[in-house]
N, C-alpha and C positions, 0 to 999 in steps of 0.2 A: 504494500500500500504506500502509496507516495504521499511524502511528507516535505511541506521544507518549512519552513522556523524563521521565522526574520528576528535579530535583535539589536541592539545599538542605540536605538531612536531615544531623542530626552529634547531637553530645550536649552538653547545656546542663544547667547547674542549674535547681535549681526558681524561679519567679518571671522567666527569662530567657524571649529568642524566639526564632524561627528566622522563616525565610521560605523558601515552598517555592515552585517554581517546576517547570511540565510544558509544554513544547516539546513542541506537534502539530504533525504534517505530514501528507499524504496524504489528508486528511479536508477538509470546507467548513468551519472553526475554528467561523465566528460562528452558521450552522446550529445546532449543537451545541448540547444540556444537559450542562453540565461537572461534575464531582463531583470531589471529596472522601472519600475512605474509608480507614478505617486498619482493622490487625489486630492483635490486643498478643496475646500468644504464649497457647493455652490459650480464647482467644474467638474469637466470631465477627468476622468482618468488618463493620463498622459503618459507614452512612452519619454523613461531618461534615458537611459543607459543601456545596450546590448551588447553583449559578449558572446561569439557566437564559440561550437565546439571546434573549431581551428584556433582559439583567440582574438579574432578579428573585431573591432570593437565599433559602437556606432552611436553617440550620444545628440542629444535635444539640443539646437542650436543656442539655447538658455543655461545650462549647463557646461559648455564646450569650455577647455580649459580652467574647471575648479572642481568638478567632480572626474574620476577617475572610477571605473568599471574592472576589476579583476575577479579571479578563478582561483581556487587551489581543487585539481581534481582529486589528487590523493586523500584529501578532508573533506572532499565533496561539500565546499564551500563558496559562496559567492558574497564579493564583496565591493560595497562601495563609501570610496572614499571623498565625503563632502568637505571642502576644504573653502572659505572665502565668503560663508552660506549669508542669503541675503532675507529678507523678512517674505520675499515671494517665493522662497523655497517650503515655505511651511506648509505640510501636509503629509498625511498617510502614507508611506511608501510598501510598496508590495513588491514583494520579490513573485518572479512567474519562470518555470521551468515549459520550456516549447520543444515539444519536438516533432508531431506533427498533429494536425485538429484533434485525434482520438485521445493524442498523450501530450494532455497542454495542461501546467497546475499550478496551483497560487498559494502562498503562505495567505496569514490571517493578518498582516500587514502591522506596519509600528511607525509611532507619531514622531514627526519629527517639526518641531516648533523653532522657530525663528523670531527673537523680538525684544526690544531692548526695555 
């Protein structure tokens, strides 16, 4: 049964980071396209960050150069690294494992607050 776990998320001032972190299990980790997506209360859900199973990475033109998208397959971990974070970065971040429509899945997401 696939499972992944997000944690990290708290509340920072503007200009601070966080590091977020999603524990898979039950899934082949390194098969996987890993994402990235948050929700700020009142939007949609938005892709940030893609890491795909080559490493190839692909992030939200809002994001580009302060968040940072990696992988540890061995830990079957995905992780990102919010660095510069601004008060519009606040919102719900969900980690989602892709690998094709049948085998697509979602942690239960963690808050991440921005605000001085």
């Amino acid at each position: 049964q696939a499972q992944l776990v997000e944690s990290g998320g708290g509340s920072v001032q503007p200009g601070g980071s966080l590091r977020l972190s999603c524990a898979a299990s039950g899934i082949s980790f390194k098969f996987y396209a890993m994402n990235w997506y948050r929700q700020a209360p009142g939007k949609q859900r938005e892709l940030v960050a893609r890491i795909l199973d080559n490493s190839g990475t692909n992030y939200a033109d809002s994001v580009k150069g302060r968040f940072t998208i990696s992988r540890d397959n061995l830990k079957n971990t995905l992780y990102l690294q919010m660095n510069s974070l601004k008060v519009e970065d606040t919102a719900v971040y969900y980690c989602n494992a892709h690998f094709d429509s049948q085998r697509d899945y979602w942690g239960q997401g963690t808050q991440v607050t921005v605000s001085s």
